[in-house]
N, C-alpha and C positions, 0 to 999 in steps of 0.2 A: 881249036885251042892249040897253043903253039905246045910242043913239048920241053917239057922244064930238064937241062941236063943233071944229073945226078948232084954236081957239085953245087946248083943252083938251090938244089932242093930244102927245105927245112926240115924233113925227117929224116931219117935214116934208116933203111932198111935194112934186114927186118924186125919190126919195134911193136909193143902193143901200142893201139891207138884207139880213142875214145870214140864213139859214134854216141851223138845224142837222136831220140827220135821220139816224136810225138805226133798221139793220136787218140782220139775221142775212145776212153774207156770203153772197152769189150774182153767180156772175157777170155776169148783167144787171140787178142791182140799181143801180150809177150811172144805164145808159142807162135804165132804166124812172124813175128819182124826175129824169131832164133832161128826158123827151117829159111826165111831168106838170107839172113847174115851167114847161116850153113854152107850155103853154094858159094861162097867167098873167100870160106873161110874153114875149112871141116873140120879144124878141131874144134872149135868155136861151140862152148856149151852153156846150160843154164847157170852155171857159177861164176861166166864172167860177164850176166846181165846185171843190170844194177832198175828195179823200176820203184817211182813217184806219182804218187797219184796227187793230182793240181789240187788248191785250196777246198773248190766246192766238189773235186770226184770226178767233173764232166770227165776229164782229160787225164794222160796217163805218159808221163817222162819217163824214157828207157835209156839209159846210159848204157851200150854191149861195148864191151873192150878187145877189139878185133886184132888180130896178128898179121896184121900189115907190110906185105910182102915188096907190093909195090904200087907206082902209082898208077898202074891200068886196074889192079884189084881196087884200088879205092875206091878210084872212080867209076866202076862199073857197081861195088857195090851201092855209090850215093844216087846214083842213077835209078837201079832196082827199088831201093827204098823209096824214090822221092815219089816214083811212078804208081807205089803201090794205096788202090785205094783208102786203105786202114792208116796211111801216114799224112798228116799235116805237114808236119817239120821237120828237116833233117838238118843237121849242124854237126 
């Protein structure tokens, strides 16, 4: 991946930034995608999760609003997330 310079970038560091994340309803599915967005992120806590449970329940949409340093943290957290069994979706 080539590296984006600063002025190229469309965020601005450092900004909250939204992580959406989905995955098949379980009850410790919030607390497991908080203690991963935690290593990313430490201050990062249960008040800036936002979750949805999909039409019929299967499924469970996590909007975490991370304090987005920069773009190796992103990506290391989108990485972590996507890799993690309990995630379908990351966006």
């Amino acid at each position: 991946m080539r590296a984006i310079p600063p002025s190229e970038s469309l965020i601005e560091y450092p900004s909250d930034f939204p992580i959406k994340v989905m995955g098949p309803t379980h009850d410790d599915f919030a607390l497991t995608i908080i203690q991963v967005v935690q290593k990313h992120d430490a201050e990062f806590h249960e008040g800036r999760l936002e979750a949805r449970p999909s039409a019929k329940g299967n499924y469970t949409g996590l909007t975490c609003t991370v304090r987005a340093t920069s773009r190796e943290q992103l990506d290391a957290l989108y990485t972590e997330l996507s890799a993690h069994p309990m995630v379908k979706i990351v966006m």
